[in-house]
N, C-alpha and C positions, 0 to 999 in steps of 0.2 A: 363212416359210410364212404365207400369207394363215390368217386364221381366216375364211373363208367355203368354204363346202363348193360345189364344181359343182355335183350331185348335188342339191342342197334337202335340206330336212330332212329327207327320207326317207332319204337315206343311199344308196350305189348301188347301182343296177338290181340282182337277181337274175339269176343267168348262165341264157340263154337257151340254150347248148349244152350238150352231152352227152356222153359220152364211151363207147363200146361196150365190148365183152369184147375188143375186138383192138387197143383206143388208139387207136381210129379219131374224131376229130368231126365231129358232125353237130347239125342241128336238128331238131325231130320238130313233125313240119307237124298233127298230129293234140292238142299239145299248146296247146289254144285258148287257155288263160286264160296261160301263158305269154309267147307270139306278142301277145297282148291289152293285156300291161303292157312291150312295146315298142313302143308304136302312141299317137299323140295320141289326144283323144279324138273328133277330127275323122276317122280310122282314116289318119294317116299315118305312115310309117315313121321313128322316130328317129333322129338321126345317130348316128355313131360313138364319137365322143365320149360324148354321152347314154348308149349304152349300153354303153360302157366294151370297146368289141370291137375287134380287129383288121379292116384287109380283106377278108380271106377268111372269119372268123366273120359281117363284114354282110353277104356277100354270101349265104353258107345263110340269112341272118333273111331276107333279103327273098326268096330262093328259097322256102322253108317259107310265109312269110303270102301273098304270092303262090300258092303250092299251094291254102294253105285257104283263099281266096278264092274259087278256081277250085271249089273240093268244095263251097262254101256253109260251110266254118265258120265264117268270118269275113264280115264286112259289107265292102263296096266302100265306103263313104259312111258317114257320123255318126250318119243317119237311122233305123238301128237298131240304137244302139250302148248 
């Protein structure tokens, strides 16, 4: 086992999904600062890897910050990040 972490010192991402009352998962596009610490600081989307998700988990991340892009909660660009 490598003594280097992927992840960096911070240790890995925060899981960005959620799980309902019916064991359902999903992303919650309303949840900014979340969606926020899966994003460069450039505002673009992490790989898979980076944030330790499945397929189907990146594809709700980029559905969800794409949403709050769309509503204004999130920035398009760096420029007000």
């Amino acid at each position: 086992m490598s003594r280097f972490n992927r992840f960096g010192p911070g240790g890995p991402p925060a899981k960005v999904t959620k799980m309902s009352g019916k064991e359902i998962e999903y992303v919650d596009y309303k949840d900014v600062e979340g969606l926020r610490r899966s994003m460069t600081p450039n505002g673009k989307i992490y790989g898979r890897k980076r944030l330790a998700t499945n397929a189907r988990q990146q594809k709700m991340v980029a559905q969800a910050i794409k949403r709050a892009r769309f509503m204004g909660l999130l920035p398009f660009t760096s420029a007000t990040l």
